[in-house]
C-alpha positions in Angstrom: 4.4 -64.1 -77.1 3.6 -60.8 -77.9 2.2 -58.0 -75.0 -0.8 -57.1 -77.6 -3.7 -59.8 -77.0 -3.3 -60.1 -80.7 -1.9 -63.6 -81.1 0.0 -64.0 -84.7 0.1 -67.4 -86.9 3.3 -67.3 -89.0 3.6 -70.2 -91.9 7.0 -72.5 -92.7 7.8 -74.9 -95.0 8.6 -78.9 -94.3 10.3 -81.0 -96.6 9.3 -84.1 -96.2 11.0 -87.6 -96.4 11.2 -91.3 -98.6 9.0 -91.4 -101.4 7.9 -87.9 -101.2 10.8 -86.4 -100.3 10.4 -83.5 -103.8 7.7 -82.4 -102.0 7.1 -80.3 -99.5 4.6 -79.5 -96.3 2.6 -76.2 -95.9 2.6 -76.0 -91.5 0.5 -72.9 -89.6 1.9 -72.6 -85.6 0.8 -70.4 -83.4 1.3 -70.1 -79.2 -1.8 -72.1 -77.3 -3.0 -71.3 -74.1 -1.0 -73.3 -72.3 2.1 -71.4 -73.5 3.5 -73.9 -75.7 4.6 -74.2 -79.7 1.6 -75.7 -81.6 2.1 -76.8 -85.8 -0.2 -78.0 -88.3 0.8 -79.1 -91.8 -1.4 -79.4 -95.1 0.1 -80.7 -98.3 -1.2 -77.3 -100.7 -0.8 -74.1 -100.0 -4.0 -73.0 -100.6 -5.3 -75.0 -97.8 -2.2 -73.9 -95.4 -3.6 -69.8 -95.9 -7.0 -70.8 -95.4 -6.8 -72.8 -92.0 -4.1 -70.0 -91.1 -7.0 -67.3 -91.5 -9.8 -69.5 -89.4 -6.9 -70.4 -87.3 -6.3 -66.6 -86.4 -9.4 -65.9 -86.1 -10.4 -68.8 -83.5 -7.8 -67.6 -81.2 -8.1 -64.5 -81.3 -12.0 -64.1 -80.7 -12.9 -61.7 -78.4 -15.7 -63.9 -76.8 -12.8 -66.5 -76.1 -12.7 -67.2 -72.8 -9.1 -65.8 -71.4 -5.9 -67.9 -70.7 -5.7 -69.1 -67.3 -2.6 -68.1 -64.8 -1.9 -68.9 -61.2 -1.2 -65.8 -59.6 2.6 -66.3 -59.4 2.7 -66.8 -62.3 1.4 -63.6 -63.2 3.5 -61.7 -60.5 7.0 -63.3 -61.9 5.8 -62.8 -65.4 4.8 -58.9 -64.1 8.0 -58.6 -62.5 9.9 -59.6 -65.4 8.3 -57.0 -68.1 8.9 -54.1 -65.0 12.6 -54.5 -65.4 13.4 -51.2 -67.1 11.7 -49.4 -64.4 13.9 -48.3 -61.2 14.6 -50.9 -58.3 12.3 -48.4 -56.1 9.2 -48.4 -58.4 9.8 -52.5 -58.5 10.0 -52.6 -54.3 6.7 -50.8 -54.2 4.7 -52.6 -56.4 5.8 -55.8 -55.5 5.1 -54.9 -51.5 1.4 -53.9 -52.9 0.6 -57.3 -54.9 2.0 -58.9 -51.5 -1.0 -56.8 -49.6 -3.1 -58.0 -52.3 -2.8 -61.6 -51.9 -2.9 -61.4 -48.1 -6.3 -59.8 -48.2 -7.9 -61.6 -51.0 -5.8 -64.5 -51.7 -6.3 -65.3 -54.9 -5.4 -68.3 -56.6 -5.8 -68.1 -60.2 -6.6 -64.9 -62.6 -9.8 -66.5 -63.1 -10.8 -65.4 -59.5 -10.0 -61.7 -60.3 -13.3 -59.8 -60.3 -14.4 -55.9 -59.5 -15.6 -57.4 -55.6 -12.1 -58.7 -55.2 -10.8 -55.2 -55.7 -13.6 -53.7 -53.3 -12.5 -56.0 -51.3 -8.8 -55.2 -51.0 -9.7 -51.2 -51.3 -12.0 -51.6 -48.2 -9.8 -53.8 -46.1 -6.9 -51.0 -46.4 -9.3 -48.2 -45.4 -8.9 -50.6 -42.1 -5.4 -50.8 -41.5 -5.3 -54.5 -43.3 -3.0 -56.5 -43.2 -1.6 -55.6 -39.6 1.7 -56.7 -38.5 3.5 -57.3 -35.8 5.6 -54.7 -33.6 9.3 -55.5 -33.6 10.8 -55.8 -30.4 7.9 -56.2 -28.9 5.8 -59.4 -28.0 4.2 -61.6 -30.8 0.5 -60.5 -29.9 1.2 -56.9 -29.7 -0.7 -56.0 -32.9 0.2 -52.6 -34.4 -2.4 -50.8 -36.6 -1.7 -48.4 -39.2 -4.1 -46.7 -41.3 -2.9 -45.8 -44.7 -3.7 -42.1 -46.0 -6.1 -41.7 -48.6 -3.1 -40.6 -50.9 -1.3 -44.0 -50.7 -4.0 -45.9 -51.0 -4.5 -44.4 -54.1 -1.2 -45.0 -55.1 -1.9 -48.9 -53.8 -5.3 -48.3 -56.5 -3.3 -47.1 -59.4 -0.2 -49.8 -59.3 -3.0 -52.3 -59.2 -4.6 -50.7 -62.4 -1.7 -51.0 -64.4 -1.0 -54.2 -63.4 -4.4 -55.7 -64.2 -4.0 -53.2 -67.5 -1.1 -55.4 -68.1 -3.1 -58.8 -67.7 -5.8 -57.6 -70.0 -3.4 -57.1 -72.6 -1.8 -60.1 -72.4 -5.0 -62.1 -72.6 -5.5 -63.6 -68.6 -8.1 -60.8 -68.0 -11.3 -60.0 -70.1 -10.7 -56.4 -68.9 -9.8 -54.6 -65.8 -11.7 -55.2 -62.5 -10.2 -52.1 -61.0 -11.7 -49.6 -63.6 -15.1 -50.2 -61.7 -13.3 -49.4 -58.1 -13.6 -45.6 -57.1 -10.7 -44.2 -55.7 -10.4 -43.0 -52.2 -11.4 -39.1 -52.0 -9.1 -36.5 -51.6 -9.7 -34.8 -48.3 -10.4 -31.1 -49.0 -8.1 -28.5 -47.3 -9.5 -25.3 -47.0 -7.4 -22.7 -47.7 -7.4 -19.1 -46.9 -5.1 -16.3 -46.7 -3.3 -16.1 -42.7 -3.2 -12.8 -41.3 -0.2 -11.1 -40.0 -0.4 -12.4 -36.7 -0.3 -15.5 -38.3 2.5 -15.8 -40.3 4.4 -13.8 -37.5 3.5 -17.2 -35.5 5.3 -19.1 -38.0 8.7 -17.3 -37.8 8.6 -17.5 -33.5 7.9 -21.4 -33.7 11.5 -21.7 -35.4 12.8 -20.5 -32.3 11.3 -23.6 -30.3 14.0 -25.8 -29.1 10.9 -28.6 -28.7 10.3 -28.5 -32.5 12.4 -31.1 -34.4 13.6 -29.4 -37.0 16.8 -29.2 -39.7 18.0 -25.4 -40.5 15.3 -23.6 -38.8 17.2 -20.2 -40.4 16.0 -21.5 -43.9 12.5 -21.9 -43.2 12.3 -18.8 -41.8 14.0 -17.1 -45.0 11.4 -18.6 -47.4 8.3 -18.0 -45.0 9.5 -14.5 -45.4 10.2 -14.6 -48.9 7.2 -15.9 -49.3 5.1 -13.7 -48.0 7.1 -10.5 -49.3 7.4 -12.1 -52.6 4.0 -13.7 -52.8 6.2 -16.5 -54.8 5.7 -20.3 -55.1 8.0 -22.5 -53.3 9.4 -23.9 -56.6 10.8 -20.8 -57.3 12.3 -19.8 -54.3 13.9 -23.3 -53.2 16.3 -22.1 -56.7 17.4 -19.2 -55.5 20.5 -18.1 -56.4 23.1 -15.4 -55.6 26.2 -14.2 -56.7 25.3 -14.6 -60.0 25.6 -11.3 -62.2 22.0 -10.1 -64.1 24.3 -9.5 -67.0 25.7 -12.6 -67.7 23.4 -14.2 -69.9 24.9 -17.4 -70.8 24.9 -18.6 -66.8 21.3 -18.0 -66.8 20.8 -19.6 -70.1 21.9 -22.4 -67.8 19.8 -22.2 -65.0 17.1 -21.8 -67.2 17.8 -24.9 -68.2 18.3 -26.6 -65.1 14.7 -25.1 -63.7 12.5 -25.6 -66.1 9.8 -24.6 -63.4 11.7 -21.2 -62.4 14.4 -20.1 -60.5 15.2 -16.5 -58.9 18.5 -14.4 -58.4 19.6 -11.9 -55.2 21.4 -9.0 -55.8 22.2 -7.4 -52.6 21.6 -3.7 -51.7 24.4 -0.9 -52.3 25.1 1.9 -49.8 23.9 4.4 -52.1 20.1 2.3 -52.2 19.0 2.4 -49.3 19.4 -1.2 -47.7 16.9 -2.3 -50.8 17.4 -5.7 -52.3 16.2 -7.2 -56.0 15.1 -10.4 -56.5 15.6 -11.3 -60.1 12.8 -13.7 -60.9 12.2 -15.9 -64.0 8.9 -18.0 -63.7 9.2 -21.0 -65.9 4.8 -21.5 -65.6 4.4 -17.8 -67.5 7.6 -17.3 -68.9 8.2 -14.1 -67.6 11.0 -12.0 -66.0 10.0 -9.9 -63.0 11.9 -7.8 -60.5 10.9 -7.6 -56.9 11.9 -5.1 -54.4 13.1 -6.3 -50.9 12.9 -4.8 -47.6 16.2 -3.8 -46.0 15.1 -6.4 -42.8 14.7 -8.6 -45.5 17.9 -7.8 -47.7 20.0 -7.6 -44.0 19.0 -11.2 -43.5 19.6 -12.7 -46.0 22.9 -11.1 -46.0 23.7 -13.1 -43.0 22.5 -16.0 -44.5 25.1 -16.0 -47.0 27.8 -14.5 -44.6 27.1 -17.9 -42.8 26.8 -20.1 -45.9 29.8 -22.7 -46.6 32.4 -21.0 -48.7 31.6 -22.2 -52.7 27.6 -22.1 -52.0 25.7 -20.9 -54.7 22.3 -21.5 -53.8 20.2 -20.0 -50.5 18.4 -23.4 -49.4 20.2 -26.3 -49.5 16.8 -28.5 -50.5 16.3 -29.6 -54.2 12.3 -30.5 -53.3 9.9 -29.2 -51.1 9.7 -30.7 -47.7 6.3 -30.9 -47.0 6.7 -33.2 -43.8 8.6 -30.2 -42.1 5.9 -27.6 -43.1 2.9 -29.8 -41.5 5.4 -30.1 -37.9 6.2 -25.8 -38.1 2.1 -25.5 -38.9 1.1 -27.9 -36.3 3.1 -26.7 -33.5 1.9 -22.7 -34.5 -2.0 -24.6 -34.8 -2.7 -23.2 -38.0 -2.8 -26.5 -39.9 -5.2 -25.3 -42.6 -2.6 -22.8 -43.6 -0.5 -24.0 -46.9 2.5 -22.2 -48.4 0.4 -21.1 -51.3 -1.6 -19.2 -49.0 1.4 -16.9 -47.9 0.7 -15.7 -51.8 -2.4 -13.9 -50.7 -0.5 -12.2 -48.3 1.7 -10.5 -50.5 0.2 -7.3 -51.9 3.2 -6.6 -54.5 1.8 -6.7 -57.7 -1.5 -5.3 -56.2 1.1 -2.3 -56.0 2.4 -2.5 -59.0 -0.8 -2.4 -61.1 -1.7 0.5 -58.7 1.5 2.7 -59.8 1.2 1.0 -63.4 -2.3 2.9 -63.7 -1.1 6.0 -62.0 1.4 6.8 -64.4 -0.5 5.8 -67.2 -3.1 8.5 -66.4 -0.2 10.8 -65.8 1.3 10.3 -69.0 -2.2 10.0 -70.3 -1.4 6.5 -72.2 -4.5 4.4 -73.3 -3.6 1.2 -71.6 -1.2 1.0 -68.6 0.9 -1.7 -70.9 2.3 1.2 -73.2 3.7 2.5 -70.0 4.8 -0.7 -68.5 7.1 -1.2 -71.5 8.3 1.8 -72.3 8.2 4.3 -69.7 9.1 2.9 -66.7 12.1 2.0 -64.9 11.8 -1.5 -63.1 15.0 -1.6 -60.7 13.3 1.9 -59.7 9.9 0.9 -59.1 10.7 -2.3 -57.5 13.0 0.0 -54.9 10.1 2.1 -54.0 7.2 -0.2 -53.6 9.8 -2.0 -51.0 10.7 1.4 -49.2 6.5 1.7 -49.1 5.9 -1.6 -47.9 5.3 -2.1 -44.1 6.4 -5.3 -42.3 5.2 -6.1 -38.1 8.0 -6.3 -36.0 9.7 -9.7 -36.6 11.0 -12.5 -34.4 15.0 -13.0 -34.4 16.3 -15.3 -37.2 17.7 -18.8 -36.2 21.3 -19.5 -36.0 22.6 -21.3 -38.9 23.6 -24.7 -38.5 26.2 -26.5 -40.4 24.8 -29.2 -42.9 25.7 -32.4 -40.8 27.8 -35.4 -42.3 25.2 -38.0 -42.3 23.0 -35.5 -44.5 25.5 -34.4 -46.8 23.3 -34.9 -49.8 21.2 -31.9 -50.9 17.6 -32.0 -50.7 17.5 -35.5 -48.9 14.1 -35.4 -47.0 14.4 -36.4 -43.5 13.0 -40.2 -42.7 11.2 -39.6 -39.3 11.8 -37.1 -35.9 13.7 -40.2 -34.6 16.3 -39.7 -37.5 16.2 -36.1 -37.4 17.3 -36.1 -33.7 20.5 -37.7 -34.4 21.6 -35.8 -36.4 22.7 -33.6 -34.1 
């Protein structure tokens, strides 16, 4: 049967036997509700395209009522049809149609309605269903409250699968389309203050605070607020890698769609000052940023410490956003994001500034003449970093080696329970 609700007739030809065995029998079949092979036979043709039109139209009315199913019937059938998708996607929705039926336990897609789903959507917000503890007694009960962002997630699995339903004919249309989904809970955001992101960098030095390469985190909390960069772009950061060559970062241009950035490391002869390289993949631009020498000496030892044959800075291919709430939560600034460090960085607030400044020197009309043509980046970048004035920082965490049992890059730790073995 096809997915579309659209439900085709196709004709064929019997011959037929004894006396009239010259002659032959125009047959219609179509799929009934009941999922079987259905035939009838006229002896013209005529007749044959005719009851094949009615017949097309009868079962494909949209004021028919739809085909009944049990619900395992439509969970095997589901599972069957999400078989190209990964073995992760498959766990996830089947655990949430397992939720379903122990809340609402339906019986047949007939019993399918907008209340069940308010039903379901209501009991999560709860903790429904609860289970057991393991290891513990039979009637110790453990509660757990799903966050509003997976019970979304729980919303929109649902949605496609009673999408799918509906378009195979057990549905009249979806009963989760009338559901609301939970809120997002609003996070105000503002910009921290130096005191503030000062905390950040002395709560890596907390031997209570579970936490894997502390020295990382407090690179790209500094980088971020230096930079005023996203974390996308700074988690690719590269060094080693020569401005010059173009065809390696053709490459990891192509790797990072999103943006990557490159270190070059200060000479003797400039000062201690770093350049970070950076290519944005969101504007498709190429800037250069200027970094302190604290900052350039740093990361310095950073790479001195790195694993001979490392490329990148940060060992992490996503963000890991459970190890930012634990460093924001133990410094109590839990409203602070790493977008806000941005606001913190007054870098291209400088830039314009100088931008302007030597277009009224030059007397240009618009400070873009001069950014193109009369200035020399590497330069400018150099001195805005020798003007910019950092507090006194906290001492960098030692770097520790990457340990065998999280050997892959940019595997997100499972809990504080694994992260303490690791050691």
């Amino acid at each position: 049967m096809s997915i579309i609700r659209w439900r085709r007739v196709w004709t064929t030809t019997k011959p037929t036997k004894g006396a009239n065995a010259r002659r032959s029998r125009y047959c219609i079949n179509w799929i009934g509700d009941d999922g079987k092979k259905h035939r009838l036979c006229y002896p013209r043709r005529d007749v044959m395209l005719k009851a094949k039109q009615f017949k097309e139209t009868e079962i494909n009315s949209w004021s028919r009522p739809p085909m009944v199913r049990t619900w395992w019937e439509l969970v095997a059938e589901y599972g069957v049809s999400l078989e190209g998708r990964s073995k992760t996607h498959q766990d996830k929705v089947a655990n949430v149609l397992k939720r379903f039926h122990l809340i609402c336990r339906p019986r047949q897609s007939n019993e399918l309605s907008p209340a069940t789903c308010e039903q379901f959507m209501a009991a999560r917000s709860q903790g429904e269903p609860r289970i057991a503890c393991k290891h513990k007694k039979k009637d110790k009960i453990k509660v757990i409250i799903p966050s509003p962002a997976t019970r979304r997630t729980e919303r929109q699995m649902l949605s496609g699968f009673f999408s799918w339903c509906t378009k195979r004919g057990y549905l009249p249309d979806n009963p989760m389309s009338m559901v609301l989904a939970p809120s997002k809970p609003r996070r105000v955001k503002r910009a921290p203050k130096t005191a503030e992101w000062v905390r950040l960098l002395e709560v890596l030095l907390q031997s209570e605070l579970v936490l894997y390469d502390a020295q990382a985190w407090h690179l790209i909390i500094l980088l971020g607020v230096v930079t005023g960069y996203r974390q996308t772009v700074l988690l690719n950061c590269y060094f080693g890698v020569s401005i010059q060559d173009t065809v390696t970062l053709r490459k990891l241009e192509a790797r990072h769609p999103k943006g990557f950035c490159v270190i070059q490391l200060a000479d003797d002869e400039e000062e201690g000052i770093g350049l970070l390289f950076t290519y944005s993949g969101k504007t498709f631009k190429e800037t250069i940023i200027g970094l302190p020498k604290i900052v350039t000496d740093r990361i310095a030892q950073r790479i001195s410490d790195l694993p001979s044959g490392a490329e990148k800075l940060f060992f992490w291919e996503h963000w890991q956003r459970k190890a930012w709430d634990r460093i924001t939560q133990s410094a109590n600034l839990s409203n602070i994001t790493f977008h806000s460090l941005r606001a913190t960085s007054g870098t291209r607030a400088a830039i314009a500034r100088a931008e302007q400044a030597a277009a009224q020197q030059l007397d240009h009309s618009s400070p873009q003449v001069t950014h193109d043509h009369y200035l020399d980046h590497e330069q400018l970048a150099r001195a805005i970093a020798i003007g910019q004035s950092l507090p006194v920082l906290p001492a960098m965490p030692v770097y520790e080696p990457l340990p065998a049992n999280h050997a892959t890059p940019g595997r997100r730790p499972k809990g504080i329970a694994q992260i303490a073995q690791l050691g």
